[in-house]
DSSP file (Angstrom, degrees, kcal/mol; ACC not computed):
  #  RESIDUE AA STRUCTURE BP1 BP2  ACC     N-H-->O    O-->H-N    N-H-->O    O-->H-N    TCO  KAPPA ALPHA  PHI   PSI    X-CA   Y-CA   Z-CA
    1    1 A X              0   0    0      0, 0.0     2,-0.6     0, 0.0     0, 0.0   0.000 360.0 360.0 360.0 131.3  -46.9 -252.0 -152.8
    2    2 A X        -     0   0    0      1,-0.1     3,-0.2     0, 0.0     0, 0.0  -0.189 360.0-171.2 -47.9  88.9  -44.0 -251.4 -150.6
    3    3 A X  S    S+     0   0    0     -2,-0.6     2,-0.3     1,-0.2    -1,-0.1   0.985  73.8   9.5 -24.0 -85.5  -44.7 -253.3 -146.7
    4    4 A X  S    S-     0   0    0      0, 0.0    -1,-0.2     0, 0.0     2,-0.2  -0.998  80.8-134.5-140.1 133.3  -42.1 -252.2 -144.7
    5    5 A X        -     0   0    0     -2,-0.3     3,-0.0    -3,-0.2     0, 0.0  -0.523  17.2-125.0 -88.3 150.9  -40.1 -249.7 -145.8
    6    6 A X  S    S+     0   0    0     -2,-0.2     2,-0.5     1,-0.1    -1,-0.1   0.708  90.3  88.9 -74.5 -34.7  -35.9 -250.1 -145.3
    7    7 A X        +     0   0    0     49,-0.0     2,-0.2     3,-0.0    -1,-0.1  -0.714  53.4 158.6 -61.7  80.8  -36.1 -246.4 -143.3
    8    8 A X        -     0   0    0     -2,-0.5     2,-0.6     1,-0.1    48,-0.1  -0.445  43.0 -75.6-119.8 171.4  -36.7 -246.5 -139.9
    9    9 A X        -     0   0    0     -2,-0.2     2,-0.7    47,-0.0     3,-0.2  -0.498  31.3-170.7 -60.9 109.8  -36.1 -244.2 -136.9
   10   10 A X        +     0   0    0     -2,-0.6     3,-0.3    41,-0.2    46,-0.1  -0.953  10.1 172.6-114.2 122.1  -32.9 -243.9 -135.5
   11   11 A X  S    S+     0   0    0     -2,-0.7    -1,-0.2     1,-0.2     2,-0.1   0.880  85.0  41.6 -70.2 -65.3  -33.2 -242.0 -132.3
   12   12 A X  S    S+     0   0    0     -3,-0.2     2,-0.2     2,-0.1    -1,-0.2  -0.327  89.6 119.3-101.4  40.5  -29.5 -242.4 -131.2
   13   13 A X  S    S-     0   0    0     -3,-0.3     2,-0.5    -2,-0.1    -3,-0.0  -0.717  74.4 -99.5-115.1 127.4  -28.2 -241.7 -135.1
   14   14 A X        -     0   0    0     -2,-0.2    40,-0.6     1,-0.1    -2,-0.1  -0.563  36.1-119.1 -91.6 145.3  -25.7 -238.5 -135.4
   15   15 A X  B     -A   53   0A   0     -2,-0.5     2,-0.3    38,-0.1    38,-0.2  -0.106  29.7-157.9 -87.1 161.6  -27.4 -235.9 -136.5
   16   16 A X        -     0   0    0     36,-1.1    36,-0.3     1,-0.1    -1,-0.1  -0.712  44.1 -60.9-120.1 167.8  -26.1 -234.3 -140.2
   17   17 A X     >  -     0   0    0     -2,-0.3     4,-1.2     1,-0.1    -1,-0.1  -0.262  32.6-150.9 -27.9 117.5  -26.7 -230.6 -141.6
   18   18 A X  H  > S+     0   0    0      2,-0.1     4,-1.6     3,-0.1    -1,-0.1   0.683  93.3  62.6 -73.1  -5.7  -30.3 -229.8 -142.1
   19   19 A X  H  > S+     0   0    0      2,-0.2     4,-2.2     3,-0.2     5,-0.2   0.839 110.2  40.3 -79.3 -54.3  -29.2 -227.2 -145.3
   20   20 A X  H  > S+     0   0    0      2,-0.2     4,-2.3     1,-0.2     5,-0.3   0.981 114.7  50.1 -77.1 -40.1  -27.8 -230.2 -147.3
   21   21 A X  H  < S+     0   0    0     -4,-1.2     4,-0.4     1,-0.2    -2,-0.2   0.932 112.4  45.2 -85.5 -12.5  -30.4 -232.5 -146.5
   22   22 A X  H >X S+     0   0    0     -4,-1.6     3,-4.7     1,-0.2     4,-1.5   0.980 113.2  53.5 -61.4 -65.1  -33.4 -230.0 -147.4
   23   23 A X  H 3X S+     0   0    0     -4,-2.2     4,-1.9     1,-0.4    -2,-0.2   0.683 104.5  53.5 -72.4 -11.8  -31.5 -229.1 -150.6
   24   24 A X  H 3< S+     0   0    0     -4,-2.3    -1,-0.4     2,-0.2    -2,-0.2   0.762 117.7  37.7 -77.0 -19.7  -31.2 -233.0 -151.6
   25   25 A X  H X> S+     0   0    0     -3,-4.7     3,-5.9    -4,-0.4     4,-1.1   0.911 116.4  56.4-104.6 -52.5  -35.2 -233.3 -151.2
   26   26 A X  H 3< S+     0   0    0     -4,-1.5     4,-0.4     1,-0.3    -2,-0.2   0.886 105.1  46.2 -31.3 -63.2  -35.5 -230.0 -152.6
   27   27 A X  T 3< S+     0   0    0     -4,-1.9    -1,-0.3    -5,-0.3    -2,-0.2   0.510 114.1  50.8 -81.5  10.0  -33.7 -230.8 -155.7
   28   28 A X  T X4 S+     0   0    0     -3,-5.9     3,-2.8     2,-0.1     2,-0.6   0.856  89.5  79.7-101.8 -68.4  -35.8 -234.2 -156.2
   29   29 A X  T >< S+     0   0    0     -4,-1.1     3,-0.8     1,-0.4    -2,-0.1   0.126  83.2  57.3  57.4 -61.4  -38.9 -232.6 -155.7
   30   30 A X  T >> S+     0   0    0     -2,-0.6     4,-1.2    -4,-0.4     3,-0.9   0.764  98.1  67.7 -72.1 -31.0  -39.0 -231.2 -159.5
   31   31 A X  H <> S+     0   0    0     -3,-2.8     4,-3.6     1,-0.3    -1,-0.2   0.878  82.4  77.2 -73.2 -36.9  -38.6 -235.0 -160.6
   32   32 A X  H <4 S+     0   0    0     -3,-0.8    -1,-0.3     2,-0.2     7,-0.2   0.588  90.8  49.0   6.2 -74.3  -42.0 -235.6 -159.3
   33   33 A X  H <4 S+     0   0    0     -3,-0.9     3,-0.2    -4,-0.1    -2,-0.2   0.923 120.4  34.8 -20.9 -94.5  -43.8 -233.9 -162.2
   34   34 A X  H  < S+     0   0    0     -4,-1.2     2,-0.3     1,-0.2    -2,-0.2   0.744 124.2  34.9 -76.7 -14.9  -41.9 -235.8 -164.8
   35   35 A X    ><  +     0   0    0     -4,-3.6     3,-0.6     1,-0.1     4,-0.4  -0.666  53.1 175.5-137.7  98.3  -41.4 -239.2 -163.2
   36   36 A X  T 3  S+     0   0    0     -2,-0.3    -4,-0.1     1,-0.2    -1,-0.1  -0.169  72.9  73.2-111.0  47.3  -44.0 -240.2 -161.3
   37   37 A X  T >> S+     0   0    0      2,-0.0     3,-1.1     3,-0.0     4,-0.7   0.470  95.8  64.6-105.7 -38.9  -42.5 -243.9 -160.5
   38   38 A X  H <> S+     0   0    0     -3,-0.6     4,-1.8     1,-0.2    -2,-0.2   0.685  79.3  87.7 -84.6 -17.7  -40.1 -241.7 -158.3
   39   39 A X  H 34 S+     0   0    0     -4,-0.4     4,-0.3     1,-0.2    -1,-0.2   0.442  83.6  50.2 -53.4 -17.1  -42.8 -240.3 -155.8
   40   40 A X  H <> S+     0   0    0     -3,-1.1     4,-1.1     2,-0.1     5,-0.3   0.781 110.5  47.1 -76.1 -51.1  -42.8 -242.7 -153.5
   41   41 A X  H  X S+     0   0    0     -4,-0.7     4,-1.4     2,-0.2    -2,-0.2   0.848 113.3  47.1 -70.4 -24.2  -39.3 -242.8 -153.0
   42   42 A X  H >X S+     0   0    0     -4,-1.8     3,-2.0     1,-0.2     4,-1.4   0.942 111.1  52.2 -61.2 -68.9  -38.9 -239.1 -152.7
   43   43 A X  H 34 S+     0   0    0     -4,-0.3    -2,-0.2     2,-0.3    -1,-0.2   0.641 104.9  58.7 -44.1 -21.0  -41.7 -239.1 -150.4
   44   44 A X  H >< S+     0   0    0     -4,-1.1     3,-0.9     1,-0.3    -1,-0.3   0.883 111.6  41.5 -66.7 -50.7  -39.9 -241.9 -148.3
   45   45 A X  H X< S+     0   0    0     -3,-2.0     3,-1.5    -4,-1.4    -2,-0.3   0.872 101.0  60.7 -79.4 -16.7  -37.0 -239.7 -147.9
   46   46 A X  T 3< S+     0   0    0     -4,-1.4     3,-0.4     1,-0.3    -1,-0.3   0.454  93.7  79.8-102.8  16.3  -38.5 -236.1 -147.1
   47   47 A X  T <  S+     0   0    0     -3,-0.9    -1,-0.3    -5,-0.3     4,-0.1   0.166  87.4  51.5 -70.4  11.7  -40.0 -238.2 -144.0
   48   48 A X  S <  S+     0   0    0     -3,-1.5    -2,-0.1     1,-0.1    -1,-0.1   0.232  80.0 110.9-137.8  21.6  -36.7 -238.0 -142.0
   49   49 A X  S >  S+     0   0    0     -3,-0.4     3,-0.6     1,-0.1    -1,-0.1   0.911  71.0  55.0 -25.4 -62.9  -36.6 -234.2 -142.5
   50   50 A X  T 3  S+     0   0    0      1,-0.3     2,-0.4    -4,-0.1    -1,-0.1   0.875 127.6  13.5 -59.8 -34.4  -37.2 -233.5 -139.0
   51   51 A X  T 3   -     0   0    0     -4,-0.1     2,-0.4   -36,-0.0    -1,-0.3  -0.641  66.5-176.2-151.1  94.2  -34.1 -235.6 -138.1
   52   52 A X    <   -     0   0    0     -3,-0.6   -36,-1.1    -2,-0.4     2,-0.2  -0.593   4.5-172.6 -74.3 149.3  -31.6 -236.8 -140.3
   53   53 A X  B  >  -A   15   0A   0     -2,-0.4     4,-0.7   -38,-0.2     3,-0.2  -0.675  41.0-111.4-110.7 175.8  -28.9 -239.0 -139.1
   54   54 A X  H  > S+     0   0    0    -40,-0.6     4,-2.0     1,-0.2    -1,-0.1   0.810 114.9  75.0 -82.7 -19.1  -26.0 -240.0 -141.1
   55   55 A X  H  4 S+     0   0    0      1,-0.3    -1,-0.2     2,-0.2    -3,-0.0   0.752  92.5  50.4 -35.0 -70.7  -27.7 -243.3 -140.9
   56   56 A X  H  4 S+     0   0    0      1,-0.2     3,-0.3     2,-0.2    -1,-0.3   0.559 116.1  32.5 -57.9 -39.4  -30.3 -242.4 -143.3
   57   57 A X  H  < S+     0   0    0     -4,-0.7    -2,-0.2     1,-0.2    -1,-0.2   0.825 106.4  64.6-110.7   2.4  -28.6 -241.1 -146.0
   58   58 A X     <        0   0    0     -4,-2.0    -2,-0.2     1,-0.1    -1,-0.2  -0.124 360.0 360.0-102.9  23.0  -25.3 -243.1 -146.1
   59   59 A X              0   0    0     -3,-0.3    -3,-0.1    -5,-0.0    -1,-0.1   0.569 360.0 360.0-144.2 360.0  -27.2 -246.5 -146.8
């Protein structure tokens, strides 16, 4: 089990399209279902929904 997760809040992070970054979570979503090693890490990411930064998906 994961500690501390690598993904943290960036407050002062500039903020990116919310249309691409729903459609990235969106399109993991389905993987769910068939790989369910990958459900944590999806789940990781559709927590910075409300505010992506580039921060968050560029590392």
């Amino acid at each position: 089990m994961v500690e501390k997760s690598k993904l943290d809040e960036d407050k002062e992070g500039k903020a990116v399209d919310l249309s691409h970054y729903h459609g990235m979570i969106g399109t993991l979503l389905y993987l769910i279902a068939s790989r369910p090693d990958l459900q944590f890490v999806i789940s990781m990411c559709a927590r910075y929904q409300a505010w992506p930064t580039v921060k968050h998906i560029h590392t």
